[in-house]
C-alpha positions in Angstrom: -26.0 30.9 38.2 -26.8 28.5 40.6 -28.8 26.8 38.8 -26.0 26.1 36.0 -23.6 24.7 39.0 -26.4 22.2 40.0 -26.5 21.1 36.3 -22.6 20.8 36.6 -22.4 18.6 39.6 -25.3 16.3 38.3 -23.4 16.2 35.1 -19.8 15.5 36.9 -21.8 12.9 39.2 -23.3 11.0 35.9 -19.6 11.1 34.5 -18.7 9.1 37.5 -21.1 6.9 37.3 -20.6 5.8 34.1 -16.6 5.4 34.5 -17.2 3.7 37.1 -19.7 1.4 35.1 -17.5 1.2 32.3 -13.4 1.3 33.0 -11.0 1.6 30.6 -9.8 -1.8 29.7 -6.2 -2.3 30.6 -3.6 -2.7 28.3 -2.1 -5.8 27.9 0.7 -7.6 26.4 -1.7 -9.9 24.5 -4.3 -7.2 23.3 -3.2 -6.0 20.0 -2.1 -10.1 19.0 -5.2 -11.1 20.4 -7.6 -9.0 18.5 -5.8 -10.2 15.7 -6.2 -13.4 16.2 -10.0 -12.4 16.7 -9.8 -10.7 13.1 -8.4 -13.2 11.1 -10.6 -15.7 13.0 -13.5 -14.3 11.2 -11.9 -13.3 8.0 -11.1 -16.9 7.5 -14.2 -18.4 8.4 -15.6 -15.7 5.3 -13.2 -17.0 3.2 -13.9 -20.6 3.6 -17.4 -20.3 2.6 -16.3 -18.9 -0.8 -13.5 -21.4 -1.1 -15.8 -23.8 -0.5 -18.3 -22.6 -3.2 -15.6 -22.0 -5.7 -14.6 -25.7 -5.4 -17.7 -26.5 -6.1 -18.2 -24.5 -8.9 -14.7 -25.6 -10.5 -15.7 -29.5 -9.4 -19.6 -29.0 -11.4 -17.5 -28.0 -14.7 -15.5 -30.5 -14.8 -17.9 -32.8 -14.3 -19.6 -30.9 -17.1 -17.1 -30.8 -19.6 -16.4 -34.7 -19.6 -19.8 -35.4 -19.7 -19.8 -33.2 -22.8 -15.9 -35.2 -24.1 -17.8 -38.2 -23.0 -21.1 -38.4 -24.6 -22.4 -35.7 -27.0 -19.2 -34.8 -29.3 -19.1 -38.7 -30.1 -22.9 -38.2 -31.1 -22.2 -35.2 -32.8 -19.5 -36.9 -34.9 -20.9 -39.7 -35.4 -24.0 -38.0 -37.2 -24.8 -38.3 -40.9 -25.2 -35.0 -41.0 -21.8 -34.3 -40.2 -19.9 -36.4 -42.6 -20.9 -34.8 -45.9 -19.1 -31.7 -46.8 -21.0 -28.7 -48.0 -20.4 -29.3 -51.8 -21.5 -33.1 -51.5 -24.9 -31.7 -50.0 -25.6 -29.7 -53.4 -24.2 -32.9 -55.5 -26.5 -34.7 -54.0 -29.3 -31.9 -54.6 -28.4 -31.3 -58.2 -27.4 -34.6 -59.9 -25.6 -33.0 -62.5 -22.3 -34.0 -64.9 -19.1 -32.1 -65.5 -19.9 -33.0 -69.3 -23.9 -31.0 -69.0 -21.9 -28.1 -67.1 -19.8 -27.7 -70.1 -22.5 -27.8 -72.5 -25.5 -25.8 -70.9 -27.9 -28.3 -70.9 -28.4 -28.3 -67.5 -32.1 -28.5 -66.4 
């Protein structure tokens, strides 16, 4: 048994030690406000990175998008290509009459 009380008192002695190493912090008006402030601190720095990637995401499409209104649709419109309509393509093809429809001598 005395061997188990020596392990007590070094054990109660090491307790003592460390409170006295480590106190309890005192509560204070200001804590729970303060580790708020701490909080948000952070959660706000985390939040401006993305913000500030999102607005550069959102500022790259536009930029996109009237570089697209700006330059290629007038291309694209402006293409020969473009201004035929699918049945003036095969008139052009097939050079044929109404009148050689109507009889059958089409060849």
């Amino acid at each position: 048994m005395d061997r188990m009380d020596d392990k007590g008192v070094e054990l109660d002695g090491l307790w003592k030690e460390y409170r006295e190493a480590c106190p309890d912090p005192e509560g204070s008006p200001g804590f729970v406000p303060g580790l708020w402030q701490r909080i948000e601190a952070r959660r706000v720095a985390n939040l401006s990175i993305f913000r500030r990637l999102a607005q550069v995401c959102v500022a790259a499409t536009v930029a996109l998008t009237v570089l697209m209104g700006v330059v290629l649709i007038p291309r694209i419109e402006k293409a020969l290509v473009y201004n035929a309509t699918y049945v003036d393509v095969l008139a052009a093809d097939h050079p044929t009459t109404y009148v050689e429809i109507l009889t059958g001598d089409i060849r």
